[in-house]
Structures are given as structure tokens and as C-alpha cells.
C-alpha positions as CSV (number, residue, x, y, z in Angstrom):
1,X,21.7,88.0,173.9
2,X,25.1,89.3,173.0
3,X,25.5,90.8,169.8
4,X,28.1,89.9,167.4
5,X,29.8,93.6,167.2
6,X,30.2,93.4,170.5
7,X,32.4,90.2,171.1
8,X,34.3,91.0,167.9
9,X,37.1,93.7,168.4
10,X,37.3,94.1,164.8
11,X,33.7,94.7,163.8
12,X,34.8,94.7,160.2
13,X,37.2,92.1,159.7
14,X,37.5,92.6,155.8
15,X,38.3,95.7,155.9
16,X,40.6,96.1,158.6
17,X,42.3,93.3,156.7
18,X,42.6,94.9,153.7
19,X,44.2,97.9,155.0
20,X,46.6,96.1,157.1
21,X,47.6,94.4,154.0
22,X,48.2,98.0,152.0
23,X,49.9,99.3,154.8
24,X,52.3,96.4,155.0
25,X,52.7,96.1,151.1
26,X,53.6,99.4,151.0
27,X,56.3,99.2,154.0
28,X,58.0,96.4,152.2
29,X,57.8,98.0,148.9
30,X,59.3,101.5,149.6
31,X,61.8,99.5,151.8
32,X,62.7,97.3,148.9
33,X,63.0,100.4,146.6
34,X,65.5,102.1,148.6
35,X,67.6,99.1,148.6
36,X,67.3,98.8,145.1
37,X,68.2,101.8,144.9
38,X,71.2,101.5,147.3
39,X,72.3,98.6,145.6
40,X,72.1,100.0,142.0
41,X,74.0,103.3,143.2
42,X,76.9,100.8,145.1
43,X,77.2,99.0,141.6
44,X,76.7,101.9,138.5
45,X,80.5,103.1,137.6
46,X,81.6,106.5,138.9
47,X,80.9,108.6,135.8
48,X,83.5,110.6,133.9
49,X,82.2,113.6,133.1
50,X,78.9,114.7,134.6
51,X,75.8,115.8,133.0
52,X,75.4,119.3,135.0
53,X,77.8,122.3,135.3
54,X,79.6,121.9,138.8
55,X,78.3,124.2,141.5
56,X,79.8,127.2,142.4
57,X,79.3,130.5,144.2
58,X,77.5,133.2,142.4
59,X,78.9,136.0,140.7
60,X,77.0,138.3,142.1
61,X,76.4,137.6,145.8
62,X,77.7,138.8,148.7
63,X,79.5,135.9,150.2
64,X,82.6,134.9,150.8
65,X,82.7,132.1,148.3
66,X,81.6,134.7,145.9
67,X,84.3,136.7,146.8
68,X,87.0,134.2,146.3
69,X,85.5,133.2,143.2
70,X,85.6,136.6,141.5
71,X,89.1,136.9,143.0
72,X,90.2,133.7,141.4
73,X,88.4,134.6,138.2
74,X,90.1,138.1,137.7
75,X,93.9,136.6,138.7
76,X,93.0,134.0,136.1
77,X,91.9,136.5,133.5
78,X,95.4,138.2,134.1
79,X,97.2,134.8,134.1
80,X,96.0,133.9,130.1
81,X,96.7,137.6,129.1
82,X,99.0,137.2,125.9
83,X,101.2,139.8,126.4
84,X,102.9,141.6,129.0
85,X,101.1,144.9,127.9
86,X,97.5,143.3,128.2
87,X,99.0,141.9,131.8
88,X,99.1,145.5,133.3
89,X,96.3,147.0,131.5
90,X,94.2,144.2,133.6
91,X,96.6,144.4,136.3
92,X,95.5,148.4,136.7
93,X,92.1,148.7,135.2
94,X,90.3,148.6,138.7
95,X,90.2,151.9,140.3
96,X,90.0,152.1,143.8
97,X,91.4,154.8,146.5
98,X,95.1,154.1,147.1
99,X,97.5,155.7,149.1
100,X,100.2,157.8,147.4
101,X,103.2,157.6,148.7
102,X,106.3,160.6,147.9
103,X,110.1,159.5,147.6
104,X,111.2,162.6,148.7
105,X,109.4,163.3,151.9
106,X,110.5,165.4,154.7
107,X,108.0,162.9,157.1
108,X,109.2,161.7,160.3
109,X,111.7,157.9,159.9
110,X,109.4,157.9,156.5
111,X,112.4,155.3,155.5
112,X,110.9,152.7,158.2
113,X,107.6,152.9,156.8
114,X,108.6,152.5,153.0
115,X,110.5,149.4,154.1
116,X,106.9,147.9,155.5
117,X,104.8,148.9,152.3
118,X,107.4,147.5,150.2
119,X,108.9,144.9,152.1
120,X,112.4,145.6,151.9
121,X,115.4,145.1,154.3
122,X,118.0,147.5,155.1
123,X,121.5,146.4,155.0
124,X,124.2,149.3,155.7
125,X,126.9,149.6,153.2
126,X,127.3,147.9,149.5
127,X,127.4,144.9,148.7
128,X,129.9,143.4,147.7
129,X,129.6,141.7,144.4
130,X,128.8,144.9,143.3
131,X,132.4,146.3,144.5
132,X,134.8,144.6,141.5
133,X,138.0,146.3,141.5
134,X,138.4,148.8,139.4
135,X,141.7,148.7,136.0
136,X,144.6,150.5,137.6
137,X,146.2,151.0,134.4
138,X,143.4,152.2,132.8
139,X,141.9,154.6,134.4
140,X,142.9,158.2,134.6
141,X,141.8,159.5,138.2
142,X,143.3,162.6,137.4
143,X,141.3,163.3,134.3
144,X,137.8,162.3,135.8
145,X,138.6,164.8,138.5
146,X,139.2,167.1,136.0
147,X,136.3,166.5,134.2
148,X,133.8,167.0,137.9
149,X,135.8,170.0,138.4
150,X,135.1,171.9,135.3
151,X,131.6,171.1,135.3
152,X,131.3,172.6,139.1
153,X,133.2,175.1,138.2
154,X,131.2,176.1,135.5
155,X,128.2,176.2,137.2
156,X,129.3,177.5,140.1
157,X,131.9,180.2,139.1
158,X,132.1,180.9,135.9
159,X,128.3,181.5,134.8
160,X,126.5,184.6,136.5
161,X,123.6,183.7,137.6
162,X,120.2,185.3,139.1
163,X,119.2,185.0,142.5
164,X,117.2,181.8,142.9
165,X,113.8,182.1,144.5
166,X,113.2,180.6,147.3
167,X,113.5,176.4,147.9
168,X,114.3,176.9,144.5
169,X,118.2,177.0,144.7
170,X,118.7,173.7,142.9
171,X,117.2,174.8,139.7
172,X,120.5,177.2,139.7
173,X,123.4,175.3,140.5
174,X,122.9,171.0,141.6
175,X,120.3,170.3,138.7
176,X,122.8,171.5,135.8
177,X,125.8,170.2,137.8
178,X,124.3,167.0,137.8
179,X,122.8,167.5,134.3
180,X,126.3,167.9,133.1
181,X,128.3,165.6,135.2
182,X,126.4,162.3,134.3
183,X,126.3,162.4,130.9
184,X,130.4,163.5,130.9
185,X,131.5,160.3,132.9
186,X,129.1,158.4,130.5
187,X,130.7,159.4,127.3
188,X,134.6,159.4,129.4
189,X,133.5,155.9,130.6
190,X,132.0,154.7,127.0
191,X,135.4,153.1,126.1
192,X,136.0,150.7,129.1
193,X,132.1,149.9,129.1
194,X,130.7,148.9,125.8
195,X,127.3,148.9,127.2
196,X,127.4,152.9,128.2
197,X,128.5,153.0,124.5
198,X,125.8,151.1,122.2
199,X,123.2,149.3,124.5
200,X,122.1,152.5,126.9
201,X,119.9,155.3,127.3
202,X,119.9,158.2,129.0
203,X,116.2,159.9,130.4
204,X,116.2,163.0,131.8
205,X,113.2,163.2,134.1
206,X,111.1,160.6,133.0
207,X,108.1,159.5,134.8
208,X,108.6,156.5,136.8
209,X,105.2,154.9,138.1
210,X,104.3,151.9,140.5
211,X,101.3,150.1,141.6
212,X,100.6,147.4,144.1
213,X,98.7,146.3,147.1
214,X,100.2,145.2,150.6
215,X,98.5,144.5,153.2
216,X,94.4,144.7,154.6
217,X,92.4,147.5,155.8
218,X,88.5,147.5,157.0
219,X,86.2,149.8,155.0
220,X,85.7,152.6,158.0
221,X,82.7,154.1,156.3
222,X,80.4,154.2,153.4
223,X,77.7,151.4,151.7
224,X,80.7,149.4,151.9
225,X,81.2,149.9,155.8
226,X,83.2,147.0,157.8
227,X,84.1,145.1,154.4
228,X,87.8,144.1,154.3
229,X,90.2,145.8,151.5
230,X,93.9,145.7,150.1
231,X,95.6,148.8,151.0
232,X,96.6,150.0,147.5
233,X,99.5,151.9,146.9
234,X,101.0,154.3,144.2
235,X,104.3,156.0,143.8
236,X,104.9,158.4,140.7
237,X,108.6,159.1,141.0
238,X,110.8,161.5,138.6
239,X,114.4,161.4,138.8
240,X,116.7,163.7,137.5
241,X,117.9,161.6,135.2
242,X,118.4,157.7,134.8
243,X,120.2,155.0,132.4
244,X,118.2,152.3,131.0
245,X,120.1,149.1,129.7
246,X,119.2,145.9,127.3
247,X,120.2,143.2,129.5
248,X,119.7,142.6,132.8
249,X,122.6,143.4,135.6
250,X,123.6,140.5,137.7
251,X,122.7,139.7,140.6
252,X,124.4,140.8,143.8
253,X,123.0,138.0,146.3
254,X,121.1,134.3,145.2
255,X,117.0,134.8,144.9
256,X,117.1,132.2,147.9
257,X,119.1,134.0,150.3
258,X,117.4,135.9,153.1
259,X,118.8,139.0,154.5
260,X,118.3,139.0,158.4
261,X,117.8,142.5,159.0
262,X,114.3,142.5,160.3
263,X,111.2,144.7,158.4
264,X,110.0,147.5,160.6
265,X,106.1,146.2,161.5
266,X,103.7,149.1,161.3
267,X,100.6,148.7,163.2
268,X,98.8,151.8,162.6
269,X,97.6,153.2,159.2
270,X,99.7,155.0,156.9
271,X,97.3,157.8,157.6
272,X,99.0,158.6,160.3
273,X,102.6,159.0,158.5
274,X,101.0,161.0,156.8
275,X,99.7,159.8,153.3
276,X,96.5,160.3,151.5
277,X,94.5,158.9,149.6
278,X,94.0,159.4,145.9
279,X,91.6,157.3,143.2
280,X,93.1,157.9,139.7
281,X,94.7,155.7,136.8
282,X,97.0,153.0,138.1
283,X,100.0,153.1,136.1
284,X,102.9,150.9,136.1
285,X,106.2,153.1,134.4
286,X,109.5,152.3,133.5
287,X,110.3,155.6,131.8
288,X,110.0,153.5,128.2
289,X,107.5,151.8,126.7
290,X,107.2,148.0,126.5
291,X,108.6,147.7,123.1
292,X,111.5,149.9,123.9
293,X,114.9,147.7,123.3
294,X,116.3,149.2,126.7
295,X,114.0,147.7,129.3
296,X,116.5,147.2,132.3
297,X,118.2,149.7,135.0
298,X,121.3,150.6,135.3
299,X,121.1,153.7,137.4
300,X,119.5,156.3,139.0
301,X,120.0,160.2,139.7
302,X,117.9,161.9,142.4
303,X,118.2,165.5,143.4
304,X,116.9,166.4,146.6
305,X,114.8,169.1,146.9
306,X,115.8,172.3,149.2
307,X,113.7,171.7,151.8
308,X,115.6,168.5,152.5
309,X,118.8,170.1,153.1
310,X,121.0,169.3,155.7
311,X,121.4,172.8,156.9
312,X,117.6,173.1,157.0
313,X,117.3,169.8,159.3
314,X,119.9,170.9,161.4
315,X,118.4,174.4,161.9
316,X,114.5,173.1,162.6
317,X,116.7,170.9,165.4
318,X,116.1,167.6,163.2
319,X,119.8,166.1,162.8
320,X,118.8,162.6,163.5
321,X,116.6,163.0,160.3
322,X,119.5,164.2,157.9
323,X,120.0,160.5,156.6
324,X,116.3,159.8,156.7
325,X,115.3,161.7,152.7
326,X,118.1,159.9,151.6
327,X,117.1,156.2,152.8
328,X,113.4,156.8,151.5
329,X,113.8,158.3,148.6
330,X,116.7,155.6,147.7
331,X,113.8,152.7,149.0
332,X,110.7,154.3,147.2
333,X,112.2,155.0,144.0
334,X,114.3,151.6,143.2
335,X,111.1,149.6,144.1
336,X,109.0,151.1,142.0
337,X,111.4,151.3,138.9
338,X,112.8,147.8,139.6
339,X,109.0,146.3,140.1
340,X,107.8,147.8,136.8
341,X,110.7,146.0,134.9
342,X,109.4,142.7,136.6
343,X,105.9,143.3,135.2
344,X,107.5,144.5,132.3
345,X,108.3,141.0,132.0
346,X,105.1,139.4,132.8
347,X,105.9,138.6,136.8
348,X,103.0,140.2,139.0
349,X,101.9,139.3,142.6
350,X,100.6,136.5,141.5
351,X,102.9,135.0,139.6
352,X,105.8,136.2,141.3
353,X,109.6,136.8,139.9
354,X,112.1,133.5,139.0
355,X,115.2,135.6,139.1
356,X,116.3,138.6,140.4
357,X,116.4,142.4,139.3
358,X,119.0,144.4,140.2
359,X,118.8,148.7,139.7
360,X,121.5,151.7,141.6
361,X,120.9,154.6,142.9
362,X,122.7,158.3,143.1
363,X,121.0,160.9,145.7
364,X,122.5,163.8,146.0
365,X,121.7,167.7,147.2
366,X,124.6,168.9,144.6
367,X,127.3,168.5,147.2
368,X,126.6,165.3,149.4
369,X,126.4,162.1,147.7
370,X,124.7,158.8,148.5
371,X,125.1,155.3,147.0
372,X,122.4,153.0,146.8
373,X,121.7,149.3,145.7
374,X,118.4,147.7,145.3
375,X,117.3,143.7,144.2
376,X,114.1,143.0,143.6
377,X,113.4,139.7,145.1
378,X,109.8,139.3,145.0
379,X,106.5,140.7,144.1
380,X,103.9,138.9,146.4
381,X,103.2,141.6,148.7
382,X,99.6,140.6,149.0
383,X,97.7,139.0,152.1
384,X,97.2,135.7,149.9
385,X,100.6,136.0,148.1
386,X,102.9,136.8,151.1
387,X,102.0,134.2,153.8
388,X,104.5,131.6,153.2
389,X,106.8,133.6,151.5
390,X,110.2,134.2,153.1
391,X,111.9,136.5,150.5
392,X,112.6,139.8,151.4
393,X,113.6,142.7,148.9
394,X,116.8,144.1,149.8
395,X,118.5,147.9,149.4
396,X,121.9,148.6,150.3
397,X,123.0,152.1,151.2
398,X,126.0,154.2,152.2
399,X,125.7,157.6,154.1
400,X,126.2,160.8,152.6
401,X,129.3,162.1,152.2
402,X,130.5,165.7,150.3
403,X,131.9,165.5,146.9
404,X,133.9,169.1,148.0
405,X,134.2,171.3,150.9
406,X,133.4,174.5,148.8
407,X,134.3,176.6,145.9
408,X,136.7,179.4,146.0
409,X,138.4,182.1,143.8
410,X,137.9,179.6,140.5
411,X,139.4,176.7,142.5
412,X,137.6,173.8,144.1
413,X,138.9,173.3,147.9
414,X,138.9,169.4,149.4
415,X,137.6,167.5,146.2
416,X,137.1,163.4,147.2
417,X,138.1,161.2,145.2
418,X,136.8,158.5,147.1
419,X,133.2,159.9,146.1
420,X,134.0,160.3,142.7
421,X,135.7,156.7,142.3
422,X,132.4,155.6,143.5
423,X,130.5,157.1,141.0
424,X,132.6,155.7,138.6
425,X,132.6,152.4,139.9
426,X,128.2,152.0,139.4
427,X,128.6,153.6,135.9
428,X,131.2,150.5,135.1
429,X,129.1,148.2,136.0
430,X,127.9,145.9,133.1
431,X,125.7,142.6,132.3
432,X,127.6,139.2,132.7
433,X,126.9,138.7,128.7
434,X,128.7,141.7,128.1
């Protein structure tokens, strides 16, 4: 006889039954609750504000969002700084190793590098809205050359002087010379330019001091090895002597235009030029302090030092390098004095300049002279900052040329004019509002 069980597939019908029924109740009720849930999220009104913080990289990690978030946090920081003064004490506060780079360098087409750390165009000659004719009438060439004479004469002939020491000849004869001569055109030169007269000041060897970053360089060793840097860079400059203005000088090209002399590309590190690297307070120097009424350039005097001589070069075989000192030390030095007076103002890389500055430049050995214009035409020199940024900075130069052939028997043999009349010509250059 065949037993029930057996026939049956489902020997316990109940209870087979009953779970069926649970398994198929809960199916259709976690199916119904996600599209009761679907449904609710498709109808509830996007919310304005939310309930929890947004999330963002951590402070503290090692990432890259972390990175750009500290980044972004630190150029903000500087962006709601106050003042000018709090802008470049947060600006500078992060030490790091930075390259120094020297004005006066006797290094190998050191101008070509300069013009790649500070992104700045070479254009031969001056410009020429900086070339205004000078009053026929009222200028007495006569009595300027006059005035250069006797102050070569006395430092050259009439004063008996000690044997220098050696490199040490321009402590003897060009510094005073030059220490003489500027402040006698200035004071000659006072009448015809009211700004030389009331709105100027005169530094003799102040420091002058630049910071910035330009460019990327890979950690080579360290707890920090293969990480990716900004190649910082530092110049403290001292010229011989320099006039500071209250109001701005005008521009000599528009902020728009681009120059199209090309930027020398330097694909190796400055290492090799050579500079070193330094870690020490990042200062950013006009020769004044923020609060000084004479914040703007006028111009520059730089004294090159002996080893930098033209009769030097020429003996170590080295003529095609007599122009070189001049063009770097012109580049260097306008940059970092015209770049402070930007972020004297509040521009920095990140917020970067809405109008032009404008400085001039005097290098001389005591007996060749060099002209020099600079304009500022942007501060984003950074990876970030200078991808889609076409402006270039811009310096305009003339070759040496002698001011005199040479000194003889209390008389001055071949004086040019041409130099002098040059001279003259940047220390009558004014503000438009003046």
C-alpha cells in the first residue's frame, strides 16, 4: 500500500505554504518600498540649504584634492587680507628653499635666463612714448655739461686720492661721481620738473627685495622625494642710488599689447646657470615702507662692479659678454622694484595687476652708460596663474656708450652730449597729473 508521503511531493503542505507565502510577501513588500521610495524622492522639492557640511578633501591628507584645497584655502586667506601690509606678510610667511638670483652677475648670457624667471621680453632701443622732445629754449646744454664736467673733474683730478685696492676702484672714483652727478641734475632739473622739486625722494643704496615663484620643479630628494614644487625665487638688489615718486609714471605701451619678441625657454634647472639655493625671510622691498607718501619709481642708478669691466671681459677673451651685466642687471633689478610697487598696491600672482607700472634704469661703470626701460605687465608667473595668460613684461634697453674718452691735464677730452641729453631726458620725465 502506498503511503501518503510518498505520492505527495510536498509532504508538508502547510508549511511549505506558509513560507512560500512569506517569501512572496516580502518580495512585493521590499519591492513596493523602493518604489515608494523612488516615488517620494521624484516628488520632495530640491532643498535649499542642506542639513550637512558639503564634503571636501581633508586638511591633512596627502592627496591631491587635499592639496588644491589647502592651495585654495591659503590664496583665499591672502585674498580677504585688509591691507596691503597683511597681503605680503601672508604672501612671505612660508619659508621654503628658493633660488637667489644676483643682478650683477658675471654668469654666462645670465640676461636670457632672467628673461625666463621673470618673463620679460627684450626689445632693443627705447621706447618711444618715453622719448618726448625735449624745451629748446629752455634748456642750457651748455650749463649741464658744465655741471658733469666739474663733478668728473673733481673726482678725477682735483682730489688726491689713495691707491684703491683691488676690484675695489669704484669706491674711488664712479661711486662719488655718480653720488654727485645725480643729485646735481636733480636740483638743475627741479625747475622744469615740479615733481624732482616737491613729490620725490632720493635713496642712496637702499635695499630693494623681490619674491615670487615661476615655474615647477620635482622634489629630487628627502621625506618629500618625487613631490612637485614651485621654483621660488629671491632677488635682494642695492642700487647706488634711486628716485622714488608719488604718482605713478605713464605708461609707455597699452596693458593689452603684446610685444613679439619671443621669451628665451630654459629647459634645464637654474642650477646649472649657476644659482643656489637659500631658505631665509621672503621679503618684498621697495626701499620705503608702505606708508611712505613716495611709493612709485622714477629711476634707477646701478654701478657695476670691477669685475664687470669691459677691459676685464675683453682681456679673459669674453667680448661677446660685455653687453650681457648690463641687460641682467637692467632685467633683475627693474622687476623686482617695479613688482614690489604692484604688491605694494595689493596686486599679487593671484590677483594680478589692472594697469601698468612703469620704472627706468641707469647702469653705468663710471664711464659707459646704459639706458633702460621696464613695464610691469603682469604678476602671474605661476603654473596655475600663467596658463592662459598672454602678457609679457617688457624692458627696453640701449647699448653702452662712453660719457668721455678720458681725462687729461684738468680738461675732459670727447664729452657726449648725446649721453648726457639722455640722462636728462629720464630725469624729466613726469606723471600725466603733473
Amino acid at each position: 500500500m502506498e503511503s501518503p508521503a510518498a505520492s505527495d511531493p510536498f509532504p508538508f503542505p502547510l508549511r511549505a505554504g506558509k513560507m512560500a507565502a512569506c517569501r512572496g510577501w516580502r518580495l512585493l513588500g521590499d519591492a513596493g518600498l523602493r518604489r515608494a521610495l523612488h516615488s517620494e524622492a521624484l516628488a520632495a522639492p530640491p532643498s535649499v540649504s542642506s542639513l550637512y557640511p558639503p564634503v571636501v578633501a581633508s586638511l591633512t591628507a596627502k592627496s591631491q584634492a587635499a592639496k588644491l584645497r589647502r592651495r585654495q584655502r591659503y590664496h583665499q586667506e591672502i585674498h580677504d587680507a585688509p591691507s596691503a601690509q597683511e597681503k605680503l606678510r601672508l604672501y612671505g610667511k612660508r619659508q621654503r628653499m628658493k633660488y637667489v638670483v644676483y643682478p650683477q652677475t658675471w654668469a654666462l648670457h645670465a640676461d636670457r635666463w632672467y628673461q625666463s624667471f621673470t618673463k620679460t621680453a627684450f626689445v632693443p632701443g627705447l621706447p618711444e612714448a618715453g622719448q618726448e622732445g625735449l624745451p629748446d629754449g629752455d634748456l642750457d646744454l651748455a650749463q649741464l655739461r658744465s655741471i658733469a664736467c666739474d663733478v668728473l673733474l673733481q673726482e678725477y683730478f682735483y682730489q688726491r686720492k689713495l691707491r684703491p685696492l683691488p676690484f675695489r676702484q669704484n669706491e674711488r672714483g664712479p661711486a662719488p661721481f655718480l653720488s654727485h652727478l645725480v643729485p646735481a641734475l636733480v636740483a638743475h632739473l627741479a625747475a622744469r620738473n615740479p615733481v624732482l622739486e616737491t613729490g620725490s625722494a632720493i635713496d642712496y643704496q637702499p635695499d630693494v627685495n623681490f619674491y615670487w615663484m615661476r615655474g615647477e620643479i620635482v622634489v629630487p630628494r628627502g621625506h618629500r622625494k618625487g613631490r612637485i614644487d614651485p621654483m621660488r625665487f629671491q632677488i635682494d638688489d642695492k642700487p647706488h642710488c634711486q628716485i622714488r615718486i608719488m604718482k605713478q609714471l605713464p605708461e609707455f605701451v597699452p596693458l593689452t599689447y603684446v610685444a613679439p619678441e619671443d621669451i628665451p625657454i630654459i629647459k634645464v634647472l637654474p642650477d646649472k646657470l649657476p644659482l643656489f639655493k637659500r631658505q631665509y625671510y621672503n621679503k618684498i622691498f621697495i626701499g620705503s615702507q608702505i606708508a611712505d607718501p613716495c611709493t612709485y619709481g622714477h629711476t634707477q642708478f646701478h654701478l657695476l662692479p670691477d669685475r664687470l669691466k669691459r677691459e676685464r671681459l675683453i682681456a679673459q677673451n669674453r667680448a661677446d659678454q660685455i653687453e650681457t651685466p648690463f641687460r641682467a642687471n637692467a632685467i633683475t633689478s627693474l622687476f623686482a622694484w617695479t613688482g614690489a610697487q604692484a604688491m605694494y598696491q595689493g596686486f599679487w600672482s593671484e590677483a594680478d595687476v589692472t594697469r601698468p607700472f612703469v620704472s627706468q634704469a641707469v647702469i653705468t661703470d663710471g664711464r659707459y652708460f646704459a639706458f633702460f626701460c621696464y613695464q610691469l605687465n603682469t604678476l602671474a608667473l605661476t603654473v596655475d596663474a600663467d596658463k592662459n595668460n598672454p602678457r609679457k613684461n617688457i624692458c627696453w634697453g640701449t647699448e653702452s656708450k662712453p660719457l668721455y674718452e678720458a681725462i687729461e691735464d684738468n680738461n675732459v677730452k670727447g664729452f657726449n652730449d648725446e649721453i648726457l641729453l639722455q640722462l636728462v631726458k629720464f630725469l624729466l620725465k613726469r606723471p600725466k597729473e603733473a
